[in-house]
C-alpha positions as CSV (number, residue, x, y, z in Angstrom):
1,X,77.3,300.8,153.1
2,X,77.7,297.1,151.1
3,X,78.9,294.0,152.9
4,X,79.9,293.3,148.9
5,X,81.9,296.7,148.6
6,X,81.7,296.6,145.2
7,X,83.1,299.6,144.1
8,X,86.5,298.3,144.8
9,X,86.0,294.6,143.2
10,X,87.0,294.7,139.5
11,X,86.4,292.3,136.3
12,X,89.2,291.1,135.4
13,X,87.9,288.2,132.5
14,X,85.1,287.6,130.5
15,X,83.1,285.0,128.8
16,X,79.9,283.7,126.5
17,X,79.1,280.3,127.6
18,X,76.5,279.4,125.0
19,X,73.1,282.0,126.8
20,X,75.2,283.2,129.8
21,X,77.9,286.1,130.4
22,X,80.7,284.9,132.5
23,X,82.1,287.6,134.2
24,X,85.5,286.9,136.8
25,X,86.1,288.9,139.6
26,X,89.5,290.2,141.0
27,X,88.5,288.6,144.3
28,X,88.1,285.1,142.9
29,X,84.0,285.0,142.4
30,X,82.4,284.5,139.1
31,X,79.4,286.2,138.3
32,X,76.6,284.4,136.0
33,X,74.2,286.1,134.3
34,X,71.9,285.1,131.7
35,X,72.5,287.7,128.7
36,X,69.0,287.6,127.6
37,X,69.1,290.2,130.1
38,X,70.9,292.6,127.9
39,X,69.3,293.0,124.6
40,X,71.6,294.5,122.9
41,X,74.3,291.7,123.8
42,X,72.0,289.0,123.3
43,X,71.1,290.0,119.9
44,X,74.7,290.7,118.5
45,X,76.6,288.4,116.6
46,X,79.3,286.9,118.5
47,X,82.3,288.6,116.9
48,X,80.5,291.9,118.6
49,X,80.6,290.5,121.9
50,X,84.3,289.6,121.5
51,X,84.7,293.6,120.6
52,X,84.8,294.6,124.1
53,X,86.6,297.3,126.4
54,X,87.2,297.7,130.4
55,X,86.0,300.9,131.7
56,X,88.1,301.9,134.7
57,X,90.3,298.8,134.8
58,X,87.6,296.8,135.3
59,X,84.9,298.5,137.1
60,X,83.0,298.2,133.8
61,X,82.7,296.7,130.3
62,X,82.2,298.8,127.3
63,X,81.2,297.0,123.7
64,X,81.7,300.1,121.4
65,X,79.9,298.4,118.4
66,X,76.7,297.8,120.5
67,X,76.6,301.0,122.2
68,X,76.1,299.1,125.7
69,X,77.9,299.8,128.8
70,X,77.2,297.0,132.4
71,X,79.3,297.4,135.4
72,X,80.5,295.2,138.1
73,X,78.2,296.7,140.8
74,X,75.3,296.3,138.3
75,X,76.0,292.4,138.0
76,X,76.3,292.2,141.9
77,X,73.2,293.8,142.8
78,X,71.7,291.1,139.4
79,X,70.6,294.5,137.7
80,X,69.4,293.7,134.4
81,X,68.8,296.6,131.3
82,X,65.8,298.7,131.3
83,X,62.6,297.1,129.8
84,X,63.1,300.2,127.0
85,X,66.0,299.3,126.1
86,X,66.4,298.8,122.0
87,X,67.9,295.9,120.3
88,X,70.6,296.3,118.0
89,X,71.1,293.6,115.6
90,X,73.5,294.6,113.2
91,X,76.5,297.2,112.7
92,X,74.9,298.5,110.0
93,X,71.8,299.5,112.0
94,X,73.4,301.0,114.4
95,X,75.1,303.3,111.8
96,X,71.6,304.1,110.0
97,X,70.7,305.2,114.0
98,X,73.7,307.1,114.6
99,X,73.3,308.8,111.2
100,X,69.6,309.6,111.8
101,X,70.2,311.6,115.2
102,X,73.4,313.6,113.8
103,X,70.7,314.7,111.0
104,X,67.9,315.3,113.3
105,X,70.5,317.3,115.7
106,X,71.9,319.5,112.5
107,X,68.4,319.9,111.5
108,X,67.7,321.2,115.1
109,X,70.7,323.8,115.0
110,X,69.7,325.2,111.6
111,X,66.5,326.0,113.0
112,X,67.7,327.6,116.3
113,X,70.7,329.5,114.4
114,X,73.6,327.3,116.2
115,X,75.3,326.6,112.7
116,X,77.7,328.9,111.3
């Protein structure tokens, strides 16, 4: 069990400071973090960052157009995103990647017989 019980401590604002995410906690704290350690948010333009949702009132933060999801728990324990993790740099890429794998997937079901 955590000393930090942090599946009860929620985000409740968020900010870019120029290199950093600025996360505020429900319980007062502010959380740090250099976002270098996100790829995917350090490489997106800064309208993209803006574009972001809470998952689970705050237990999470969800950027839809960057396909990246961090949680509160994951910032507490300093967690930062897999060494593998791929950069997206622009919108457009992310639709020429999206694209790709719904090809590659119908491709897959033709050959197995899924498709109707």
């Amino acid at each position: 069990m955590s000393s930090l019980n942090e599946h009860s401590v929620r985000a409740i604002a968020l900010k870019f400071p120029k290199g950093n995410l600025e996360v505020f906690l429900d319980d007062g704290r502010v959380i740090l973090v250099p976002i270098n350690w996100y790829p995917r948010l350090a490489t997106a333009p800064r309208k993209s960052l803006h574009n972001f949702e809470w998952i689970g009132k705050g237990i999470g933060i969800h950027w839809p157009e960057l396909d990246e999801d961090l949680s509160v728990e994951g910032f507490l324990k300093a967690q930062k995103a897999p060494k593998n993790q791929f950069k997206i740099t622009k919108p457009e890429l992310k639709k020429a990647v999206v694209s790709e794998r719904k090809s590659l997937l119908k491709s897959r079901e033709k050959r197995v017989g899924i498709m109707e």
